[in-house]
N, C-alpha and C positions, 0 to 999 in steps of 0.2 A: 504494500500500500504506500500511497505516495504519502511525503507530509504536508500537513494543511495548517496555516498559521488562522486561528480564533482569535480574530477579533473585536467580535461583537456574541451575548452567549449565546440566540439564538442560531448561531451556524453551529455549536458543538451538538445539539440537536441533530440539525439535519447529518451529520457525519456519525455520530450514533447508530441512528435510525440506518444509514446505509450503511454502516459496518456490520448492523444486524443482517439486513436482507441480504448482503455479501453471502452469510453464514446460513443464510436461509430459515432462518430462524421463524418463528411469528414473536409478540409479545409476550405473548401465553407460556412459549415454552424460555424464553427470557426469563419470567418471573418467578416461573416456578424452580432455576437452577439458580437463583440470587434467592428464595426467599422470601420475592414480597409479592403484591397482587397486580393481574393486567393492568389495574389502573396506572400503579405508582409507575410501572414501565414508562404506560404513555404518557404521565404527566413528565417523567425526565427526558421525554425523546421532545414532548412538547415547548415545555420549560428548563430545559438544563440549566439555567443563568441561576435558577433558585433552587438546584439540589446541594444537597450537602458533597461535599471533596468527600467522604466515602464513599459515598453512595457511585459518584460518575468511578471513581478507582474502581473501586467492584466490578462495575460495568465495563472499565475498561481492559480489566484485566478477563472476564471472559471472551471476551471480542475480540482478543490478542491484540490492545492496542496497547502504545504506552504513552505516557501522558507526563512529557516533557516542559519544562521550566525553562527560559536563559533568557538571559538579557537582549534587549530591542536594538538593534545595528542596521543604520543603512547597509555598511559595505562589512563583508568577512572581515576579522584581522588573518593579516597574513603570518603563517607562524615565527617569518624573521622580525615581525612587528611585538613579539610576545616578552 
């Protein structure tokens, strides 16, 4: 998978939600391997901006994503720049 820079939260939604279908997944069988109910699925594919940092881990770690931090840079440093 490629990487996607989130910069507003409703796109970690849509990238979710398509990391799901990637996997073929429905919501149904999402919630029931996390634990919680279709709902809470769709409300984090819907609303991710207001789930809890566990709750998308969790998720992101079934979906084989991982969920990367670093600082904001126009241009790469170059490593003789380091």
């Amino acid at each position: 998978m490629d990487a996607f820079v989130i910069q507003m939260p409703d796109r970690l939604g849509d990238l979710l939600r398509a990391a799901r279908a990637r996997k073929g997944w429905t919501q149904a069988q999402v919630a029931k391997r996390l634990g919680v109910t279709t709902q809470a699925v769709s409300k984090l594919e819907h609303n991710a901006g207001k789930a809890s940092i566990d709750r998308i881990h969790r998720l992101c770690l079934l979906l084989d994503l991982e969920l990367v931090l670093r600082d904001r840079r126009v241009t790469p440093i170059a490593p003789a720049d380091l």
